[in-house]
Steps between C-alpha positions, in 0.01 A plus 500: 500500500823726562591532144100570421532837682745750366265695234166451609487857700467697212200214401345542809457872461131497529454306828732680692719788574877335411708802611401421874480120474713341701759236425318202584137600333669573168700117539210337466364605205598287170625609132243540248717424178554155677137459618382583144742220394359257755137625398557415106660213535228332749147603336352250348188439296173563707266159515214443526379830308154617436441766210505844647104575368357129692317573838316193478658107527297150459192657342321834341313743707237364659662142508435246815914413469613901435785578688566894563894575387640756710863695359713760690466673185160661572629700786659721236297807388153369614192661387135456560398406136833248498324385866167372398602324156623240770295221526547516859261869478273365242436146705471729858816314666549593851767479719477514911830602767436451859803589768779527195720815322421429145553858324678252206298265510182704465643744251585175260104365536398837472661536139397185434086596551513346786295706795534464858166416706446569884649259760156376570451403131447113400530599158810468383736346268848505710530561917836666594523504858831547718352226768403147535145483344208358712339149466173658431653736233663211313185240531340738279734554202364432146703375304590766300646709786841472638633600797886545547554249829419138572413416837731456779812648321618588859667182490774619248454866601538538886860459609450229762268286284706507207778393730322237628400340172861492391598369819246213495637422161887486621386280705274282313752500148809616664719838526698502192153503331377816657799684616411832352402676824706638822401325788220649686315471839158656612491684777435471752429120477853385394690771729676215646612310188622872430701529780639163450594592152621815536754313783643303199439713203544898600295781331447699348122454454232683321142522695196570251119503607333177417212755283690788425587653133746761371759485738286590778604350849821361349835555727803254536709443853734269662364350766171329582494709777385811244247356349090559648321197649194711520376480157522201237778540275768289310880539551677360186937436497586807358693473136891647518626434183240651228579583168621842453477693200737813530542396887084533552262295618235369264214260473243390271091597473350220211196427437335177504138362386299232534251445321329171694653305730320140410646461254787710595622791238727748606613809266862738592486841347835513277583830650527596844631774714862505653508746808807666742563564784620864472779500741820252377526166710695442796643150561586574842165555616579840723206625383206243558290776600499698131211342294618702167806272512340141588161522369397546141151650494388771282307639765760540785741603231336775299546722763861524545661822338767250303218341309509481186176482274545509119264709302546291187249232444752312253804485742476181657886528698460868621451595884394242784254348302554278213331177292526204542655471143768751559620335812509148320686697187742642743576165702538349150733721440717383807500147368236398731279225429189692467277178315611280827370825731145504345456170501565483856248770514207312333586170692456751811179657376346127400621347830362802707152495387484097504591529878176730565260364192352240710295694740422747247363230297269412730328847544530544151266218447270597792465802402491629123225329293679545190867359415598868331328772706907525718870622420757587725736749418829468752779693575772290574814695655811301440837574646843384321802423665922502389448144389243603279237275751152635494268561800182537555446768763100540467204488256224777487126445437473857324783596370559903453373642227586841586683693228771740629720522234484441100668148530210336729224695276686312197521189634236443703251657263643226216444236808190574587348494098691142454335416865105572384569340139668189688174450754245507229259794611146396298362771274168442652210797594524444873108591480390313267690114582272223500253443821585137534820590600388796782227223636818243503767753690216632728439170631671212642473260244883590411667452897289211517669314217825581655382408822401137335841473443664567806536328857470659809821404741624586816778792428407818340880600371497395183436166261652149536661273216321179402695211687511212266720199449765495255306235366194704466683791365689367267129333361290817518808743311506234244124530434542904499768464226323236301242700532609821322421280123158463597189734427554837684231604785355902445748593754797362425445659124435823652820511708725396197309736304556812746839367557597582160295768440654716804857391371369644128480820678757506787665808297844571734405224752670180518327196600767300721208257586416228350816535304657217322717377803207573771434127508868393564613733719138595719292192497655360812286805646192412374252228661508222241154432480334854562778697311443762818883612630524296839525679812651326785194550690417162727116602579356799323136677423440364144578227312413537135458182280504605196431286220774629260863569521470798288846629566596134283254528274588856393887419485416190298340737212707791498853217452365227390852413404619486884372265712314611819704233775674592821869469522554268801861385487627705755171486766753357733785820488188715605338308762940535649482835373201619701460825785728353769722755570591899474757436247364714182810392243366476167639161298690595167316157384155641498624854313687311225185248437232677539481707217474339173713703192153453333371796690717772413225635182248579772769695699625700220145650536601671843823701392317680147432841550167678576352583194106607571364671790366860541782788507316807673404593818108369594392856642646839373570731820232730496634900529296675723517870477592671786251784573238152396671396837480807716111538411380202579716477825329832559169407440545194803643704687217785500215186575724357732479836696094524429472166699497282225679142584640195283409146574790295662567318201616834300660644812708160525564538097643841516732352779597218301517693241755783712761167622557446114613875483726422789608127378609678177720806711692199662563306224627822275716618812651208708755741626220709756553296772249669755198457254598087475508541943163710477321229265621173713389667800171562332444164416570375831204631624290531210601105463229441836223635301503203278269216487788259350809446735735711364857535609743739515837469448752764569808480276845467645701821562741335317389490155570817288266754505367374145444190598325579795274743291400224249421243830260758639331618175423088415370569815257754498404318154412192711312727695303669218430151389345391809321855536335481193363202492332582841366811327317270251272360780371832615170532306412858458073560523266717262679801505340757706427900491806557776742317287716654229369361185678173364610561163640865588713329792617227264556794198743619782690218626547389096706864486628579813862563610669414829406910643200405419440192659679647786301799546149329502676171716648791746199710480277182637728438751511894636239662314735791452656523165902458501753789457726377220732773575566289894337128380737224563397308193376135591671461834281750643216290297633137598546584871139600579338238287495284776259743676239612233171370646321174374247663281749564242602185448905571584424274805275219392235382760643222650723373820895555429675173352658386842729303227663767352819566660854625411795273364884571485621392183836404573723653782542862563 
C-alpha cells in the first residue's frame, strides 16, 4: 500500500484540504494511474444482463408469473411521466417499512412506481421492516408478498446464539471444521470458564452486547475483572495480528442472501465494503482503550478529524473506505492467494447459516403459508488476519443501508436492484389478487398443514435430527436418489423451477449454494433423510418429517453430472478431531484440500470492478435563504411569547434536531477540548432520562485530544439514536387552538440554523430571549437542558434509568 500513496494528494483534492493533511492521512491514500490499471485489467463482461428498456421478467403485463425488474439505473434523473410508465404504477404496487432507515431503498421503489402505503396497510406487495416480523403478520402473507426476514433469524444474528450454533457444531463435526470464530463466552453464565481461560490464555478481549449494532457497547480490556456481569453480553479472544493495509485496521461488510432455507440457497453480493480503522495499528496493545485503532466501524470512525471520505463514486482505493474488489486487487497484487481467501469465505458463509438453519426451519414452516413470501438479507462482518485466515466476528439481521458517502450510494443502490430482481417481487395489483387466496391466509387452513407435519416434544430450543440406523439410512437415501428419475411431484417442479429462475436473474450475486461441490464438501451437514442441516440438539420443540430431501433433489437437477453422496472416508479423523480442547491451530491439511482448482471461475467474479450503481448523491442539500431563516424563527418566537406552545414531540425534535448542530461542531473541531468536556458531561446526565440502559463512557485522558473528540461525538450519536427513537412513541393529539400550527413549526425546523434552534430551545427553557452579544453558544444550552420542565419534552415522563451509569475507558 506504501508505494500506492505518493501522488494521490493532488487526486484527492476534492475530499479534502491536502495543504493541512497530515503525514499519516495522506499515506493511506492509493495511486490512481495504478488503480486505473488494476480497474482495466479486472472488469469483466456483466452476466446475466437484461436489456436496458425490460421492466418486466417471466410474463407481459398483467401476467400470473410477471416478475417486476428493478435497475440502479432509474435513480438517475427521475421524473413523474418516466415514474408511472412502470408497471409497478400502472399495476398499484405497494411497498410497507416498519422500524427501518430506508431513504435508498424507498427512493429506488419510488422510481420504480412503486408507492409506499401506511404501516397499518395489508395491502402490499413487499414489507421492509428493521425487526423480527410477528407470527400473526406472517400467517397472513399471500403469496405474492414478500417480506425481507424469515423467522427466527436471531439464531445467526444475536452474538451469543450464533456462537452457540457454531459451538454445538465443533462439537458435534469437530474444530477444524468450524474454526472461523474467536472463542467466546456469555456473560455472565460462563464467567468462570472465563477466568479459567484467561489464567492460561491472557487478553486482550473484546466485550460486545449480545443485541447491539454499529459499534455500540463495544470496548476491549485485559482482564475479566473489567468486564460487566450485570447485563448479558459476549466476550470474544480478541484478534492481534489483523491484516493491515498501510499499517490500518480493516474488515469486511458482505452481503449474503437466502432465498429459502429448505431447500437451502444462499446468494454473496460480488462486491462488498472494506472499512478502517482511522488511527494506524499498534501491535503492542498500549492503547486498548482507542476504538479508532482496534475497531473498524463506519460509525465510530466517521467522526474522527483524520477520516478520510472520498467524494468520488468511481474510486474504489481512496480514504478509509474501500470495495471489496479493490482490496482483493491490491492483496493480488502482493502475491497473495486471493481465490484460496474467498473460498474460505463462502465455506464460512455456507457453514454459518447451516449451523443456525435448523431452528429457523422450523418457524419457517410454522409460520409462512407460502414457500416464497421470505428473504433474508445479512450483513456478515468478517475480519482478516496476517495469515490471510478469515473470521467471522458477527452477522446483522438489517444491514445499513444508510448512504453517507457516494461509494455506499453506488454500491448499495446496484445491491439493492440485483436484491429485488433476485427475490422475485410478483407484478400483481395488491387489490385486486384472487379471494381464494385472502380466505386461505386469513385462516388456519395453512398452520394447520404445517402443524400435521410436525411433533410436539419436550424442549423448545430448536429441532432434532431423525435417528436412524445406518441400515435404514443408507435404504431411505437410496430411494431419494433413485427417486430423482421418476415423475416429479408440483413441488419439487416448482423449487427446481424457481431455483433456476432466481439464478437467471441473480445479476452481481453469486450463488455459492447449491454449487457444484455443495454435495461433497456440505452433505455431512445435512440429515440424510430430511435434507434439513442437523443441529446437535438431543430433545428439541419440532421435529419435521418431511417427505422429501429437497436439498438432494435440487442438487441432483442442477449437476446431474455429479453425484449427490457423502464423502465418508475420513468420519473417523473427525470424530478424533472433535471440541476437546482450547487449542485453535488450524491444520495446513484442511487449507490445501479443501478447495478444489475447479472453483477459481466463480472467484474471479469477486475481484472485477464495480461497473453499475448510481453515482450522485440521493438528496441535494437544500439552500435555505437566510432572512427565510430569521422570519420564520421570528414568527415562533412572537407566538411563543403570545402563549402559544408546541407539543412534546416537536419540542423534543427541535432538540434533537440542536445535538446534530453540536455533533457536527465536534466533529469539524476536535481540537476545542472544553466543548468535547461540556458534551460528555451532558450526556452523563441526560443518559438517566433514557428508557434504554445507556452507558457512558468517559475516554481516557490519555488519548489525544482528537481521539477523544471522535469517542465522545460516536457518543452523543449513540445518544441521538436512542433519543429519537423514543421521540417516535410520543403520539401528538388533534392539534389544538393553543398550539402553534403543525406545518408552520415543521416549515421551520426544515430551515432552521443552530441560533435558531438555540434561541427558541433557550427561550423555552427561560422565556427570555438570549443576548448573542454575552450567549455562551450550546454550553449555556446543554447545561440547563437537564432542567427544562417535562412539558417540553427535554425530560421525558418517566423514572431515571437507575442503569445508566459512568464507565472509565481505560486508565487515567
Amino acid at each position: 500500500m506504501e508505494n500506492l500513496s505518493d501522488t494521490m494528494e493532488e487526486n484527492s483534492s476534492q475530499s479534502l484540504d491536502t495543504s493541512t493533511e497530515s503525514e499519516e492521512t495522506a499515506s493511506f491514500k492509493g495511486d490512481n494511474d495504478v488503480r486505473d490499471k488494476l480497474v482495466s485489467s479486472s472488469i469483466l463482461p456483466y452476466e446475466p444482463s437484461i436489456p436496458s428498456d425490460q421492466w418486466l421478467l417471466g410474463g407481459q403485463l398483467g401476467s400470473r408469473n410477471a416478475i417486476l425488474v428493478f435497475k440502479s439505473s432509474a435513480l438517475a434523473n427521475p421524473t413523474t411521466r418516466s415514474n408511472q410508465d412502470k408497471p409497478g404504477h400502472k399495476l398499484h404496487v405497494t411497498y410497507k417499512v416498519l422500524q427501518a432507515e430506508t431513504k435508498l431503498l424507498s427512493k429506488l421503489l419510488d422510481c420504480h412506481g412503486i408507492t409506499e402505503v401506511p404501516p397499518n396497510s395489508s395491502d402490499f406487495n413487499l414489507l421492509w421492516t428493521g425487526s423480527h416480523p410477528k407470527p400473526g403478520t406472517l400467517r397472513t402473507l399471500a403469496p405474492h408478498q414478500r417480506v425481507n426476514h424469515f423467522p427466527r433469524s436471531y439464531e445467526l444474528t444475536r452474538k451469543d446464539r450464533l456462537y452457540k450454533n457454531i459451538e454445538r457444531m465443533q462439537h458435534l463435526k469437530g474444530l477444524k471444521h468450524f474454526d472461523f470464530i474467536p472463542q467466546t463466552f456469555v456473560m455472565p453464565t460462563e464467567f468462570k470458564e472465563l477466568c479459567s481461560t484467561h489464567h492460561r490464555v491472557k487478553g486482550p478481549w473484546i466485550v460486545k452486547p449480545v443485541a447491539s449494532s454499529r459499534g455500540r457497547g463495544i470496548f476491549i480490556v485485559e482482564s475479566p475483572n473489567q468486564v460487566p456481569l450485570e447485563e448479558p453480553v459476549v466476550v470474544a479472544k480478541y484478534i492481534s495480528n489483523p491484516l493491515l493495509v498501510a499499517g490500518h485496521k480493516c474488515d469486511l461488510r458482505l452481503y449474503v442472501v437466502v432465498t429459502s432455507f429448505d431447500p437451502l440457497i444462499i446468494y454473496i453480493y460480488e462486491e462488498g465494503l472494506v472499512r478502517f480503522a482511522t488511527v494506524k495499528y499498534d501491535s503492542s496493545h498500549k492503547q486498548l482503550w482507542n476504538p479508532c485503532m482496534h475497531l473498524c466501524n463506519y460509525s465510530i470512525n466517521k467522526y474522527h478529524s483524520d477520516y478520510v471520505k472520498s467524494d468520488d463514486p468511481s474510486a474504489e482505493n481512496v480514504g478509509h473506505k474501500w470495495t471489496l474488489s479493490a482490496l482483493l486487487r491490491h492483496l493480488k497484487s502482493e502475491g497473495k492467494d486471493t481465490t484460496l481467501l474467498m473460498s474460505q469465505i463462502e465455506d464460512m458463509v455456507i457453514k454459518a447459516v447451516l449451523s443456525s438453519a435448523n431452528s429457523i426451519i422450523c418457524a419457517w414452516k410454522m409460520f409462512v403459508p407460502h414457500p416464497n413470501n421470505c428473504f433474508e438479507l445479512y450483513g456478515f462482518d468478517i475480519l482478516i488476519d496476517s495469515n490471510l485466515k478469515p473470521w467471522l466476528l458477527e452477522v446483522n439481521l438489517s444491514p445499513s443501508l444508510n448512504c453517507d458517502s457516494p461509494l455506499d450510494v453506488r454500491l448499495k443502490s446496484a445491491m439493492l436492484a440485483d436484491l429485488l430482481t433476485l427475490v422475485g417481487v410478483p407484478a400483481v395489483d395488491p387489490i385486486l389478487r384472487p379471494t381464494s387466496t385472502v380466505n386461505l391466509t386469513k385462516g388456519n387452513l395453512g398452520l394447520k398443514m404445517k402443524l400435521s407435519n410436525c411433533r410436539r416434544v419436550h424442549s423448545a430450543d430448536g429441532l432434532s435430527n431423525v435417528s436412524l440406523s445406518k441400515k435404514q439410512s443408507s435404504t431411505v437415501s437410496t430411494r431419494r436418489i433413485s427417486s430423482a428419475s421418476l415423475q416429479p411431484t408440483p413441488e419439487e417442479s416448482r423449487i427446481v423451477k424457481n431455483a433456476q429462475a432466481q439464478f437467471d436473474r441473480r445479476g452481481g450475486f453469486v450463488r455459492i449454494f447449491p454449487a457444484v461441490d455443495s454435495w461433497t464438501r456440505y452433505a455431512q451437514y445435512l440429515d440424510p433423510v430430511t435434507g434439513i442441516p442437523i443441529s446437535g440438539i438431543v430433545s428439541s420443540s419440532y421435529n419435521v418429517t418431511n417427505a422429501h430431501n429437497f436439498n438432494m433433489y435440487l442438487y441432483s437437477h442442477l449437476f446431474p453430472d455429479m453425484p449427490a453422496r457423502v464423502n465418508r472416508s475420513n468420519e473417523k479423523q473427525q470424530a478424533r478431531a472433535k471440541f476437546s480442547s482450547l487449542d485453535r491451530k488450524r491444520e495446513s491439511s484442511f487449507d490445501n484440500n479443501t478447495f478444489p482448482p475447479r472453483m477459481n471461475g466463480r472467484q474471479d467474479r469477486y475481484e472485477r470492478a464495480l461497473s453499475r450503481g448510481h453515482k450522485q448523491a440521493l438528496v441535494l442539500c437544500k439552500i435555505t435563504k437566510e432572512s427565510q431563516s430569521i422570519e420564520l424563527r421570528k414568527k415562533i418566537i412572537d407566538m411563543l411569547k403570545c402563549g402559544k406552545k408546541i407539543t412534546q414531540c416537536e419540542a423534543r425534535k427541535t432538540f434533537s434536531q440542536y445535538l446534530v448542530c453540536v455533533l457536527k461542531k465536534i466533529v469539524s473541531a476536535p481540537d476545542q477540548d472544553d466543548h468535547v468536556e461540556i458534551v460528555l458531561k451532558f450526556l452523563q446526565k441526560a443518559s438517566n432520562y433514557l428508557r434504554t440502559p445507556y452507558s457512558v463512557k468517559a475516554p481516557s485522558t490519555k488519548l489525544e485530544t482528537k481521539d477523544r473528540a471522535a469517542i465522545v461525538a460516536k457518543q452523543l450519536n449513540d445518544f441521538l439514536y436512542l433519543y429519537n427513537r423514543e421521540t417516535d412513541m410520543f403520539v401528538d393529539k388533534s392539534e389544538k387552538p393553543s398550539q402553534i400550527p403543525k406545518d408552520l413549526y415543521q416549515e421551520f425546523l426544515e430551515h432552521a440554523r443552530e441560533c435558531d434552534l438555540e434561541e427558541v430551545l433557550i427561550y423555552q427553557t427561560t422565556h427570555v430571549v438570549p443576548n448573542y452579544n454575552a450567549s455562551p453558544g450550546f454550553q449555556g444550552v446543554l447545561k440547563c437542558m437537564p432542567n427544562v420542565s417535562k412539558q417540553y419534552g427535554i425530560k421525558p415522563p418517566y423514572k431515571q434509568n437507575k442503569l445508566a451509569k459512568v464507565k472509565i475507558a481505560g486508565s487515567s
